[in-house]
Each structure stands twice: as structure tokens, then as C-alpha cells.
C-alpha positions as CSV (number, residue, x, y, z in Angstrom):
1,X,113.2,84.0,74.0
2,X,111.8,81.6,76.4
3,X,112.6,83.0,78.9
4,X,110.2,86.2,77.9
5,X,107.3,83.7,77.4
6,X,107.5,82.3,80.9
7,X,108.3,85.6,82.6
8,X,105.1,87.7,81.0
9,X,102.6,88.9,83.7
10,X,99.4,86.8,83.8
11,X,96.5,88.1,86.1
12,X,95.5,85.2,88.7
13,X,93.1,87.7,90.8
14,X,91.0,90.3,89.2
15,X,87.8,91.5,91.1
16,X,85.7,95.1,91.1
17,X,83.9,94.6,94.2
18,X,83.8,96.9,97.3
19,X,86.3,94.9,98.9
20,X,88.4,94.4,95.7
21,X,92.0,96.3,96.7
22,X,91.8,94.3,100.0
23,X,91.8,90.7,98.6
24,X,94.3,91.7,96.4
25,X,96.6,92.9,98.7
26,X,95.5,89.8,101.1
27,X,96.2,87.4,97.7
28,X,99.5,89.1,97.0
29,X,100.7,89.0,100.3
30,X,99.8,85.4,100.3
31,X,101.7,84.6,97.3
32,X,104.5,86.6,98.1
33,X,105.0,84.5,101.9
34,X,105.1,81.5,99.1
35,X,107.8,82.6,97.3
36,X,106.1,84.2,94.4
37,X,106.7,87.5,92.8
38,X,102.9,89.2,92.7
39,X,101.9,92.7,91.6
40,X,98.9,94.7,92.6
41,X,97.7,96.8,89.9
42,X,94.4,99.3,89.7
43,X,92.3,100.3,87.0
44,X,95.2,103.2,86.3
45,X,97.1,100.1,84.9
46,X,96.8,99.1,81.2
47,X,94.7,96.5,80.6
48,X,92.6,96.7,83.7
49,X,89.1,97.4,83.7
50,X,88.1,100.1,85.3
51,X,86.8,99.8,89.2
52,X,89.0,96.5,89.2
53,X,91.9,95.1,90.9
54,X,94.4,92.7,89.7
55,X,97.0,90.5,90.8
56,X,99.8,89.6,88.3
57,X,102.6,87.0,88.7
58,X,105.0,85.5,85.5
59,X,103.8,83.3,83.7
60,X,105.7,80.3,84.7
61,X,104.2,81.4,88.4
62,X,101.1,81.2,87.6
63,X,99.7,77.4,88.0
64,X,101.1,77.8,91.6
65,X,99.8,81.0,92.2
66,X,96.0,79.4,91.3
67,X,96.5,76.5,93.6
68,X,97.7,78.4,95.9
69,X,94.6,81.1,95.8
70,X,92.3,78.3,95.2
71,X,93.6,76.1,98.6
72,X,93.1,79.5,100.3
73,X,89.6,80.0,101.8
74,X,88.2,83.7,101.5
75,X,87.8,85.0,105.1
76,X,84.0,85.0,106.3
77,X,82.6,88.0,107.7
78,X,82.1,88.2,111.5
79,X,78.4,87.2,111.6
80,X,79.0,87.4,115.7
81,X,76.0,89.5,117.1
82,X,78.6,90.9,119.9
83,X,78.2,94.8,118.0
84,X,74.9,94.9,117.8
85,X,73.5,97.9,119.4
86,X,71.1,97.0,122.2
87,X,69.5,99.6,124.7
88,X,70.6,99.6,127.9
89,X,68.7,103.1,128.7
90,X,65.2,104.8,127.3
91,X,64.2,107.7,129.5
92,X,60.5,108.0,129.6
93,X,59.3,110.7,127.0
94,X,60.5,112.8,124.6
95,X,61.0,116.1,126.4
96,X,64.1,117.8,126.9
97,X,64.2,116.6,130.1
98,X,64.1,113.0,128.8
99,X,66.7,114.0,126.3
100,X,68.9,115.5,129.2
101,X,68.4,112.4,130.9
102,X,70.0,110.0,128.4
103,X,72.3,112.6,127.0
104,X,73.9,112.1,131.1
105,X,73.7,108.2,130.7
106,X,75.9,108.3,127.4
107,X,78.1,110.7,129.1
108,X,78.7,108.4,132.0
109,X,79.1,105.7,130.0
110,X,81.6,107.2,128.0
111,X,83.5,108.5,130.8
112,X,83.9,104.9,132.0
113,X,84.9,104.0,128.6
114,X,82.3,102.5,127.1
115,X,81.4,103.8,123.6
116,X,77.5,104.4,123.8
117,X,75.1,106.0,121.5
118,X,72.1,108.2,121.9
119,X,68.8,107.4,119.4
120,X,66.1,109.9,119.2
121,X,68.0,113.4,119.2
122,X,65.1,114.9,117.2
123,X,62.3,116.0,119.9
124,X,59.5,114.1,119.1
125,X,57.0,114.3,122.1
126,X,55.5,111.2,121.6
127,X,59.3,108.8,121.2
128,X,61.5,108.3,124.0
129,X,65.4,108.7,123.7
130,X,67.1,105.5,124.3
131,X,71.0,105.1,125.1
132,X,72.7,101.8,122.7
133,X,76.0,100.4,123.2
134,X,77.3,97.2,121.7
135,X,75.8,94.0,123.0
136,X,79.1,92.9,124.3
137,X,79.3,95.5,126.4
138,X,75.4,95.9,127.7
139,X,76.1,93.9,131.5
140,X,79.1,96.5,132.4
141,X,77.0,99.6,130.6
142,X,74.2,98.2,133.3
143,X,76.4,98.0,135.9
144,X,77.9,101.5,135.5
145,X,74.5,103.0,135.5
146,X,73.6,100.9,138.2
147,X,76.4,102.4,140.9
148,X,75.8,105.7,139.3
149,X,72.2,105.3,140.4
150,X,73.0,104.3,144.0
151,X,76.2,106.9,144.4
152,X,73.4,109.4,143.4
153,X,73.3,112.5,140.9
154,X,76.3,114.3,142.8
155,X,78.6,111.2,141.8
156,X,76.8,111.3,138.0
157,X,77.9,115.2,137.5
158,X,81.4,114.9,138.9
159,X,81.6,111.7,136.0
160,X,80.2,113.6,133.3
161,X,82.3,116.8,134.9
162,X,85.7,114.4,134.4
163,X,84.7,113.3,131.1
164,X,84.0,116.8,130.1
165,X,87.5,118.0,131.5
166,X,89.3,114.9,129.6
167,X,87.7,116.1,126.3
């Protein structure tokens, strides 16, 4: 009869936040690489609120389990600004030429592999359309559009024609 006493299931992780299943798994994944039996559970589990996540171990696991958790910092978020959009390209109006314009630079820049973004795809005379990629990545999105520029348009439309031709 002990033994049923020290083996029942005590929750040692139980969270309803957006990132809930993820630390659970992280937690139980944890525990496990220490040697200790842990079960995820989700709210179709008895007992477990709804919109929550659990992490169960047996009782006589359990004091270890908490020490173990607690000696375990929570991983920060990347506060680095490197993915931050920044512009690299506004053309000079809103016209459709303008929007031509830096619909080209996004192509080019995404035949050269760069991911890029185009802001300002509604036509509003008055806005410019800009081209963003991530700030990492701004000085070689520059220097792309920079040997673009001096290769001339001919060597822009055979990029865009490739990129085209590879989608």
C-alpha cells in the first residue's frame, strides 16, 4: 500500500498561458534527461482546468522534480533588435509607378535570397511604398540594390525574370 501513496501522480507544472504546452513539454523533457518519469497532460485530462497544461510525476518524484524546475531558469525571449523591419527602399510617391518600383526592389531582393517586404500596397497618392527586410540583413539588401542599380534595369529584369522562373 505504500507503494500506491508514493507512486500517485502529483502535478509540479500547471500553466494556461499562450506558451503553456511548450514549457511543459520543455519541463518534462527536462525531468525526463534527469531520470524522472513526467507526464504531459491537457485540459482533456481529468482534473485539469481547462486552457491548462500539466506536468505530472509520482509522488515520491516530486520534491526532485521542484528543485529541479525551480534550479531551471525560464528561457528569456530574444529581445535582440536583429528582425526588426527597417526600410531599405521608399520609392517617391504613391502612384503605380512608385508601387512598380518597389514591387521590383522586393523581387530582386528576394531573388538574391533575402526575405523583404513591401508597405503601402493600398494606393494612396499622397504615401510612398517602402521595401523592409530585417535589420540584420539591411547592409547586403543595400548592397544588392546597389549593383542592381549600376548593372542597370536590363540586369534588374533578367533577376526578377529568374526569380519568376524559380517560383
Amino acid at each position: 500500500m505504500t507503494n500506491n501513496i508514493t507512486n500517485h501522480p502529483v502535478t509540479v507544472f500547471r500553466s494556461a498561458d499562450e506558451h503553456a504546452q511548450d514549457q511543459a513539454a520543455r519541463i518534462a523533457d527536462l525531468l525526463k534527461s534527469a531520470g524522472i518519469q513526467a507526464t504531459v497532460l491537457d485540459d482533456s485530462a481529468p482534473g485539469v482546468p481547462q486552457g491548462a497544461w500539466e506536468v505530472q510525476v509520482a509522488s515520491a518524484d516530486s520534491a526532485r522534480a521542484e528543485a529541479l524546475i525551480a534550479a531551471t531558469p525560464e528561457p528569456q525571449p530574444d529581445e535582440s533588435h536583429d528582425m526588426d523591419l527597417v526600410t531599405i527602399f521608399r520609392s517617391g510617391d504613391g502612384t503605380l509607378e512608385g508601387e512598380m518600383e518597389a514591387q521590383t526592389v522586393k523581387n530582386l531582393l528576394d531573388a538574391a535570397g533575402i526575405q523583404a517586404v513591401m508597405i503601402g500596397d493600398v494606393p494612396i497618392p499622397s504615401l510612398s511604398h517602402e521595401v523592409r527586410v530585417p535589420r540584420d540583413v539591411a547592409d547586403e539588401a543595400r548592397r544588392v540594390i546597389a549593383e542592381a542599380r549600376e548593372s542597370g534595369p536590363s540586369a534588374a529584369e533578367e533577376a526578377e525574370a529568374e526569380s519568376e522562373a524559380s517560383n
